[in-house]
Backbone as ProteinMPNN parsed JSONL, in Angstrom:
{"seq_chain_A": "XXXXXXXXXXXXXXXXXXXXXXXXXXXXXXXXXXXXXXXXXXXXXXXXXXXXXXXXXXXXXXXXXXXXXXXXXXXXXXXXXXXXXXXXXXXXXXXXXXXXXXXXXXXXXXXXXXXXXXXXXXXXXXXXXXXXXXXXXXXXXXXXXX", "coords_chain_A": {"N_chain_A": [[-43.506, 31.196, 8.557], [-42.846, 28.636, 7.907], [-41.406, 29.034, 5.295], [-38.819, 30.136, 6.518], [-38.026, 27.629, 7.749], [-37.667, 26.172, 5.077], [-35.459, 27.083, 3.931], [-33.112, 26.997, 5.392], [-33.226, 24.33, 6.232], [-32.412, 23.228, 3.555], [-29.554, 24.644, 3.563], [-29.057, 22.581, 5.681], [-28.762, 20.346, 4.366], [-27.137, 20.609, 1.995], [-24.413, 21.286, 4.11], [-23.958, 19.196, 4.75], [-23.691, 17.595, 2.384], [-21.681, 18.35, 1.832], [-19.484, 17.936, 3.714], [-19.821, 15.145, 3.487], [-18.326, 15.211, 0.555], [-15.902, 16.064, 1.427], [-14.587, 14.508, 3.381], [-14.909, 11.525, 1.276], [-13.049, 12.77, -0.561], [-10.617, 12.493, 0.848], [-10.036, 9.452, 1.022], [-9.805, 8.989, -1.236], [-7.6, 10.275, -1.349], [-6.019, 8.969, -0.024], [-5.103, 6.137, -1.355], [-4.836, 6.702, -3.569], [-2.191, 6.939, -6.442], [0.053, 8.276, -6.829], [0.715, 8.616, -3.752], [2.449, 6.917, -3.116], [4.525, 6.604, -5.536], [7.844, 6.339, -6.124], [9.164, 6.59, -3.608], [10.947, 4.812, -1.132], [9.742, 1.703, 0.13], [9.753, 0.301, 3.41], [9.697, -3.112, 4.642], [7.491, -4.074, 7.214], [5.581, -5.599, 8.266], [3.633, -8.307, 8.462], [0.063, -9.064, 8.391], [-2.185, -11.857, 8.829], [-5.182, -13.47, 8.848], [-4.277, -15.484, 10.621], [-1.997, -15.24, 11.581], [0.889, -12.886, 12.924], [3.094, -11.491, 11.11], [6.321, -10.042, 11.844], [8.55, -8.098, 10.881], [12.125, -8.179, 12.054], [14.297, -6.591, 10.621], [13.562, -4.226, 8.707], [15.017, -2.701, 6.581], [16.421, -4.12, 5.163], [14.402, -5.591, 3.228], [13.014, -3.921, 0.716], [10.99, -1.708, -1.082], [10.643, -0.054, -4.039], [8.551, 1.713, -6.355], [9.196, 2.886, -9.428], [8.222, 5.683, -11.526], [8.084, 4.861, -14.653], [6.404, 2.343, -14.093], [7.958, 0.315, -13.574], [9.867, -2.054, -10.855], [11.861, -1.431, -8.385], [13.383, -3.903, -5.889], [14.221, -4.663, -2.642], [15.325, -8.181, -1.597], [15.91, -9.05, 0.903], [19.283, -10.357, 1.431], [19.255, -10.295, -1.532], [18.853, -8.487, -4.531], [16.436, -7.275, -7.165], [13.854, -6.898, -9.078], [11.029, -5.405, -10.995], [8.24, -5.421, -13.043], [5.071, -3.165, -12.696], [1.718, -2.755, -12.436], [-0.756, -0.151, -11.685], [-3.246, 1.575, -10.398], [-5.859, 3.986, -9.026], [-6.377, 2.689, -5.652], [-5.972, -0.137, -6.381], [-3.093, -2.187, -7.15], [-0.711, -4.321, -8.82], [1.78, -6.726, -9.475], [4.635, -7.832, -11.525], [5.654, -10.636, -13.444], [8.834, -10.775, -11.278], [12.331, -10.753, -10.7], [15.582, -11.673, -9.414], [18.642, -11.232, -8.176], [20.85, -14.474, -7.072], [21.524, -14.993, -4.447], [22.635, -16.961, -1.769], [21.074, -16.355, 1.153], [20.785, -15.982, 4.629], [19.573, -18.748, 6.613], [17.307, -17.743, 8.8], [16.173, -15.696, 7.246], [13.567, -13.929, 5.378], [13.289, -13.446, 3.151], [11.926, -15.242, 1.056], [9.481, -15.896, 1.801], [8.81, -12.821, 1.432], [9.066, -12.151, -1.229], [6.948, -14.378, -2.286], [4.737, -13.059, -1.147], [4.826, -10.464, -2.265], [4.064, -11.393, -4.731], [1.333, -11.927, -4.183], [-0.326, -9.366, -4.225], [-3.224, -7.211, -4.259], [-3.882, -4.769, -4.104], [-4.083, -1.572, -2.263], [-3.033, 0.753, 0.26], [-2.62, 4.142, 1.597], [-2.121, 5.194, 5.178], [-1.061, 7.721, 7.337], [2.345, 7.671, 7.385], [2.183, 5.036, 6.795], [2.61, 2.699, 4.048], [0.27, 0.014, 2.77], [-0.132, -3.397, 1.869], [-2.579, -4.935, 0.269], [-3.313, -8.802, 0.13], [-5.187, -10.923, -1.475], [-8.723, -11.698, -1.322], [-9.52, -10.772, 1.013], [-7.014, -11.623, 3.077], [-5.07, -11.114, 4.441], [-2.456, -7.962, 5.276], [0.42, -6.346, 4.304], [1.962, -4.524, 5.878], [4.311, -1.205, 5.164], [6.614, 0.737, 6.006], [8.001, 4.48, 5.565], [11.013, 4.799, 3.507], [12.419, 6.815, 3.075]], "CA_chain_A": [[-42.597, 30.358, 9.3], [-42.33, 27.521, 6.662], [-40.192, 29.644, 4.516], [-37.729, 29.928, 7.309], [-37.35, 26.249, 7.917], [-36.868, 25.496, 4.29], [-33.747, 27.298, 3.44], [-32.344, 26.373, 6.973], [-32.933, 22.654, 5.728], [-31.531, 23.308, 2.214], [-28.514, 24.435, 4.077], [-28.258, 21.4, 6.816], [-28.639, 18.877, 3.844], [-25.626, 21.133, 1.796], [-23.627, 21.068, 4.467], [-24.031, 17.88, 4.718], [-23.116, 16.885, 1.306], [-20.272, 18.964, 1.379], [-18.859, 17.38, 4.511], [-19.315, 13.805, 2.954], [-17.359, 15.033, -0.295], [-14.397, 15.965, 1.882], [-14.386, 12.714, 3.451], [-14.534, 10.935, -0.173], [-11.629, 13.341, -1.27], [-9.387, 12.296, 1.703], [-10.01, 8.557, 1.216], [-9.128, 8.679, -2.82], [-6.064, 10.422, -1.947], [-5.22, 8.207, 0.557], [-5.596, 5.438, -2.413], [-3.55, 7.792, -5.17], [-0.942, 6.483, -6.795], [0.987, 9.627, -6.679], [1.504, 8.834, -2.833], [3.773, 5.544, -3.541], [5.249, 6.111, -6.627], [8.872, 7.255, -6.119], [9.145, 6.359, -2.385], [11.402, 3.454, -0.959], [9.403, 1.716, 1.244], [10.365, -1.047, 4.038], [8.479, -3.943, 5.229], [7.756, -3.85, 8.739], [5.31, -6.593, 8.906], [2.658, -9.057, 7.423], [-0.972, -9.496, 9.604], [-3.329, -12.651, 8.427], [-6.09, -14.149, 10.086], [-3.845, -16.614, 11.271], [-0.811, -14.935, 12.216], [1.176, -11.666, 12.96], [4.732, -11.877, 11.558], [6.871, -8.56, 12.314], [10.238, -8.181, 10.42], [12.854, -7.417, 12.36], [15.04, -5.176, 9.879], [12.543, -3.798, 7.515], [15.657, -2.128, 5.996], [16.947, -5.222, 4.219], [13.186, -5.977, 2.107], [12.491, -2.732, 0.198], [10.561, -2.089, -2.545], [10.21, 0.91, -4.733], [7.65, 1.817, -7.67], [9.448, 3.805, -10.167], [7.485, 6.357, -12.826], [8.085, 4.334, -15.114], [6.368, 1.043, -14.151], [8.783, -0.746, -13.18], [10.221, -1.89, -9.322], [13.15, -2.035, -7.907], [12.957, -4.611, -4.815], [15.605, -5.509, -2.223], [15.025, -9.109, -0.918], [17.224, -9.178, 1.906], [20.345, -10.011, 0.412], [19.324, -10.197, -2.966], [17.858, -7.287, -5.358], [15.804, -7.436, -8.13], [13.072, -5.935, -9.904], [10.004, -6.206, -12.376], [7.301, -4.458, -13.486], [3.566, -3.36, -11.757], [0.586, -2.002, -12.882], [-1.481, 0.703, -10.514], [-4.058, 2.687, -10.432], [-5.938, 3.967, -7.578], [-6.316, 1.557, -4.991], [-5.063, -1.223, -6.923], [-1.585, -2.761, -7.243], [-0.312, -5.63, -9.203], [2.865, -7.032, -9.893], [3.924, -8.553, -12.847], [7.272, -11.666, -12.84], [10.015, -10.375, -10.666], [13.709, -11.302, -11.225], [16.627, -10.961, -8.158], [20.053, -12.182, -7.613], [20.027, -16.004, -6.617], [22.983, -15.15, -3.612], [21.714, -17.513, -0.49], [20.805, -15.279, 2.322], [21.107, -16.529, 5.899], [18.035, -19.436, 7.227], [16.458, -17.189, 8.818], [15.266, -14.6, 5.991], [12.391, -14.0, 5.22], [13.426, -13.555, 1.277], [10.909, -15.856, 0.338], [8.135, -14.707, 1.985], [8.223, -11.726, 1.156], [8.412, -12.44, -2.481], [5.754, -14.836, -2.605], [3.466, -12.284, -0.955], [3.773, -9.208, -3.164], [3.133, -11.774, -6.2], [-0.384, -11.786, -4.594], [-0.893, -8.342, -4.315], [-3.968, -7.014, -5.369], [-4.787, -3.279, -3.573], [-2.88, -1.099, -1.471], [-3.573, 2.507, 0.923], [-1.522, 4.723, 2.686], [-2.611, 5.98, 6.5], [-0.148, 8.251, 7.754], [3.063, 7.236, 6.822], [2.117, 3.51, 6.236], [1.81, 2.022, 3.072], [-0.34, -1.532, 3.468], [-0.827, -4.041, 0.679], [-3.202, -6.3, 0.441], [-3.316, -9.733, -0.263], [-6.792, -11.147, -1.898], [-9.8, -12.082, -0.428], [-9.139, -10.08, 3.151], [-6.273, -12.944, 3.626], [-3.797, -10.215, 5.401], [-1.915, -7.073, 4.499], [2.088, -6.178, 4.547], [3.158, -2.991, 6.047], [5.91, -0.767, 5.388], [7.248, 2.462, 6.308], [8.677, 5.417, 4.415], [12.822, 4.708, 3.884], [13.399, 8.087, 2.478]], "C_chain_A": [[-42.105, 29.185, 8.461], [-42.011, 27.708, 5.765], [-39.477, 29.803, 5.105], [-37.427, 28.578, 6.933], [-37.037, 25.696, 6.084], [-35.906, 25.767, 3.794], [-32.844, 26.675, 4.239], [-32.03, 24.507, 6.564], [-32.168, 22.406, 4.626], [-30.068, 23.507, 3.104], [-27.969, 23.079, 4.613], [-28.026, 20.654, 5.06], [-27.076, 19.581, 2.508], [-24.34, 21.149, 2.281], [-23.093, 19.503, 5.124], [-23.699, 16.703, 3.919], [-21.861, 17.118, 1.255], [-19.158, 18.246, 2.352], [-18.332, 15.768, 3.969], [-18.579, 14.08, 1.644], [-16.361, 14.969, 0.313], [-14.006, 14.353, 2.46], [-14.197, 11.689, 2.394], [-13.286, 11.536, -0.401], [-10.308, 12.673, -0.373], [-9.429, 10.43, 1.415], [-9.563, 8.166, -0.149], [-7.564, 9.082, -2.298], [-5.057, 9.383, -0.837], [-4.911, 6.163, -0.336], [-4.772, 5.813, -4.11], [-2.271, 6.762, -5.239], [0.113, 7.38, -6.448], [1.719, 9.415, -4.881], [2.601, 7.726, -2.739], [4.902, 5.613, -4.255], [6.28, 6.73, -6.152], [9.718, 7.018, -4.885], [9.939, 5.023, -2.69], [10.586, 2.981, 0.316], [9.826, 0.143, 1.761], [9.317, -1.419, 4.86], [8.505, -3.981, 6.351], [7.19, -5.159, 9.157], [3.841, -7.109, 7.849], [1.695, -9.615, 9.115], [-1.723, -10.117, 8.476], [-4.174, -12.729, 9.305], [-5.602, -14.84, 11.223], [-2.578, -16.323, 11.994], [-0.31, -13.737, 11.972], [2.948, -11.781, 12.472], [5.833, -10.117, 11.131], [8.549, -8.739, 11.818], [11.29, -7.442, 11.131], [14.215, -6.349, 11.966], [14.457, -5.027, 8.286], [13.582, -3.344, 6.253], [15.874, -3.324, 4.786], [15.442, -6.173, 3.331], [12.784, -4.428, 1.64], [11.699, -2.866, -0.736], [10.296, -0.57, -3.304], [9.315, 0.58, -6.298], [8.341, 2.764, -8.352], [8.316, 4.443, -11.624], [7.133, 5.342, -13.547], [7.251, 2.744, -15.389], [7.249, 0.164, -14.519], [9.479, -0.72, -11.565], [11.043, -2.424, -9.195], [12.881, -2.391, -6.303], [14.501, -5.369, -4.257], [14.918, -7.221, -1.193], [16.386, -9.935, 0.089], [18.523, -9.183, 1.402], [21.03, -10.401, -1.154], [18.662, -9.203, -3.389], [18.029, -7.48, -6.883], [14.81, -6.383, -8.562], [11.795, -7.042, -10.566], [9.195, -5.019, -13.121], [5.688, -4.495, -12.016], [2.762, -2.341, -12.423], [0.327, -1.391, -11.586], [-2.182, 1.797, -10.822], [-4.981, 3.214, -9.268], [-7.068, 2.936, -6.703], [-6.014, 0.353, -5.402], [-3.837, -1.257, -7.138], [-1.545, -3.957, -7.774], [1.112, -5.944, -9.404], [3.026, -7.928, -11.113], [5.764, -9.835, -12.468], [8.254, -10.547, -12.206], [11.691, -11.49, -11.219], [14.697, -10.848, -10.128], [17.517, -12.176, -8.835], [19.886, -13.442, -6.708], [21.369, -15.713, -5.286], [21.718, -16.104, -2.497], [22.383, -16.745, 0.603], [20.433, -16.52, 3.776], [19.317, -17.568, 6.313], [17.01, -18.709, 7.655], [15.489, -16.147, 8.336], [14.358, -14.849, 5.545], [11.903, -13.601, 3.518], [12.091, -14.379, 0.597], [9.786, -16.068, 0.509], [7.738, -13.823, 1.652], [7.882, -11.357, -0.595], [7.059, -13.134, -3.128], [4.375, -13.8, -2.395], [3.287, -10.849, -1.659], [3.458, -9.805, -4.482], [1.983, -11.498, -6.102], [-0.963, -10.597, -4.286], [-1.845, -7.878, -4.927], [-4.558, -5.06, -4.93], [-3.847, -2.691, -2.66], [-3.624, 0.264, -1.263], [-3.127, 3.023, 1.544], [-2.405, 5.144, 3.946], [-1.161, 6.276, 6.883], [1.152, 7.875, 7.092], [3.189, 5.77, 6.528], [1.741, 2.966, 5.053], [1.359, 0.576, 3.361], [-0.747, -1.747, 2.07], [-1.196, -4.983, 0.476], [-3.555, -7.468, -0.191], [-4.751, -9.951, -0.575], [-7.454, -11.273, -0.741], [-9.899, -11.717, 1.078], [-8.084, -11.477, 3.39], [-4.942, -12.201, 3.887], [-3.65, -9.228, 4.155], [-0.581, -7.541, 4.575], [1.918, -4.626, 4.747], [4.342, -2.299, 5.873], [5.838, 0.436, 5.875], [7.761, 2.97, 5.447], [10.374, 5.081, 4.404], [13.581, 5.739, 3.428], [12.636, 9.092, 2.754]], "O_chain_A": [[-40.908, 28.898, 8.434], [-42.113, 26.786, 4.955], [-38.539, 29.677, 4.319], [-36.702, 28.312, 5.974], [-36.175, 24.835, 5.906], [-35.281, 24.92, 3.156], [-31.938, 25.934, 3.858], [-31.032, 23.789, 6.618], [-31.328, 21.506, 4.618], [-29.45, 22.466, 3.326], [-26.922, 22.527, 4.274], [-26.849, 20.529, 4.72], [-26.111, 18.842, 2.312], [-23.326, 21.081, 1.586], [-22.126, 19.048, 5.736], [-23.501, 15.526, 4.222], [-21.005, 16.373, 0.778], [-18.048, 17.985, 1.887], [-17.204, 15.275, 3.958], [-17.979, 13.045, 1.352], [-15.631, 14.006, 0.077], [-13.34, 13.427, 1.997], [-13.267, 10.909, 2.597], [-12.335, 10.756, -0.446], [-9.215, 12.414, -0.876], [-8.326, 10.061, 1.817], [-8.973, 7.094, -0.287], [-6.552, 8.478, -2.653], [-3.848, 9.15, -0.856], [-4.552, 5.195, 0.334], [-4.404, 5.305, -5.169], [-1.661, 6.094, -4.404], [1.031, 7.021, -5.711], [2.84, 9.84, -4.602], [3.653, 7.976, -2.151], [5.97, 5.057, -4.0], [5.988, 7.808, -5.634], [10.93, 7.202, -4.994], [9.888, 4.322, -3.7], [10.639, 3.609, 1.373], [10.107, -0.837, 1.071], [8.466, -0.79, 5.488], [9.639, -3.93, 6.827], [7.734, -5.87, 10.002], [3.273, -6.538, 6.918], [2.058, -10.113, 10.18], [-1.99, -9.512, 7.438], [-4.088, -12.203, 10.415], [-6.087, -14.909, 12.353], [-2.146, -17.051, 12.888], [-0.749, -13.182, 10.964], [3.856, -12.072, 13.251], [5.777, -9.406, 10.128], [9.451, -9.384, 12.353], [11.436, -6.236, 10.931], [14.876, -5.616, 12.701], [14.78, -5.504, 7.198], [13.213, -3.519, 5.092], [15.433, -3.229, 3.64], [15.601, -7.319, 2.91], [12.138, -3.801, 2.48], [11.558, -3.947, -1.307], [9.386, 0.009, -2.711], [9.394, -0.385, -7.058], [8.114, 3.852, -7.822], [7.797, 3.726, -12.479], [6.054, 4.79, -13.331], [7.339, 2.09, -16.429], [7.31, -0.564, -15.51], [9.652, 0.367, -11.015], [11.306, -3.561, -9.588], [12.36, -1.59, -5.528], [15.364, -6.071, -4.784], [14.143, -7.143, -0.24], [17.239, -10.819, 0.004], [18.98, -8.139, 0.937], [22.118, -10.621, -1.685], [17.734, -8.861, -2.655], [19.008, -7.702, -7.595], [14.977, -5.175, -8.398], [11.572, -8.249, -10.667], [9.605, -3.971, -13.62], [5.392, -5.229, -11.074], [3.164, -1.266, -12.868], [0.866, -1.775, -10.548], [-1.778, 2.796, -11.417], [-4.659, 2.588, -8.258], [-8.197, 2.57, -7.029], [-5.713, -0.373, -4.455], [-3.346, -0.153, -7.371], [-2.308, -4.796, -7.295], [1.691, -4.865, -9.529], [2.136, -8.577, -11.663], [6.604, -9.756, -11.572], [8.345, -9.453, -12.763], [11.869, -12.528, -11.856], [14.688, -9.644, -9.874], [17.379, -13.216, -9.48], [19.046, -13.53, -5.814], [22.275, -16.537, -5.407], [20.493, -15.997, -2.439], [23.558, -16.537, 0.905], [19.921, -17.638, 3.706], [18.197, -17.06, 6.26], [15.897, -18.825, 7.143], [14.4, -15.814, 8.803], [14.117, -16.01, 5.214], [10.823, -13.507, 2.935], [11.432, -13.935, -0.344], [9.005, -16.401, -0.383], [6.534, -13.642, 1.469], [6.984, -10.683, -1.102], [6.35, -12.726, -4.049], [3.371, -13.715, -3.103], [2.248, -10.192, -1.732], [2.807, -9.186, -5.323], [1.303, -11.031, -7.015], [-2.169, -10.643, -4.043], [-1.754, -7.917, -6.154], [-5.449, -4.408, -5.475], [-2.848, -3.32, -2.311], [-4.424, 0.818, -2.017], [-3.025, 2.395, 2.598], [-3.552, 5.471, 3.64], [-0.241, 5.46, 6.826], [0.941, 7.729, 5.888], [4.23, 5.32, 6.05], [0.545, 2.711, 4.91], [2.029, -0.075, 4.163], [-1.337, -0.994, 1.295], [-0.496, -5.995, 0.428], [-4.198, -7.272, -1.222], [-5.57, -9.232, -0.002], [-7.091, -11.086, 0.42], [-10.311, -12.376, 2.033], [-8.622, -12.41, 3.986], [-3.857, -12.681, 3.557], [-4.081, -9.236, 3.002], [-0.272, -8.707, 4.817], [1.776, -3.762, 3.882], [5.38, -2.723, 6.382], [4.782, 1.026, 6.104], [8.106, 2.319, 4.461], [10.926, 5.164, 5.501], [14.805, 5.814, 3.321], [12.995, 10.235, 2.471]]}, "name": "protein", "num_of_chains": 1, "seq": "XXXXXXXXXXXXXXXXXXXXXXXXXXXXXXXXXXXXXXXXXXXXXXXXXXXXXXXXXXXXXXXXXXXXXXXXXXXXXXXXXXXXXXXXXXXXXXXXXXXXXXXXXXXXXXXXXXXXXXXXXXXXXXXXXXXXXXXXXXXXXXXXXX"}
């Protein structure tokens, strides 16, 4: 009888490993670079500790990662660019550069620049990319624009 139960256990604790690789595999690729790069994506919204602020036309802040390292970024109604490092789960940006046109009081142009300077990590769920600012001190959401 205690040659039964130990294959039976070899199994549980196999299928058991095997279950937690898949789980690891789905959480790298949700973490891949490969799912960003290439994509235009639009900001939908920025959550801190302290506050929830929700853009109402995501369309007009974009940002793409091209191959290349380098990003093309629309800031409402200016567009620019720079460079960014990435690898998986990290994101950085490196100086940006836009058109100086002045965009209407209420834009959020300069928010949204200041906050992917401090980018430091980023992860897709479903179609959301989210990127996060240091120290747990909020994300930014976007959506897919293509």
């Amino acid at each position: 009888m205690s040659r039964l139960k130990h294959p039976l256990a070899l199994l549980s604790v196999a299928l058991l490993l095997a279950s937690c690789a898949n789980t690891g595999g789905n959480i790298a690729q949700n973490r891949n670079p490969d799912t960003v790069i290439g994509k235009v994506w639009q900001w939908e919204a920025t959550v801190t500790p302290v506050e929830q602020l929700t853009v109402s036309a995501p369309e007009r802040y974009t940002l793409q990662l091209q191959a290349d390292g380098r990003t093309l970024i629309r800031f409402d109604c200016n567009r620019g660019g720079g460079s960014y490092q990435i690898e998986i789960g990290r994101l950085s940006f490196g100086p940006t550069m836009s058109t100086r046109m002045a965009c209407p009081p209420e834009s959020l142009d300069h928010r949204y620049a200041k906050d992917l300077a401090r980018i430091s990590s980023f992860f897709v769920e479903g179609s959301k990319l989210y990127l996060e600012l240091p120290a747990d001190s909020g994300s930014m959401r976007f959506r897919s624009g293509n």
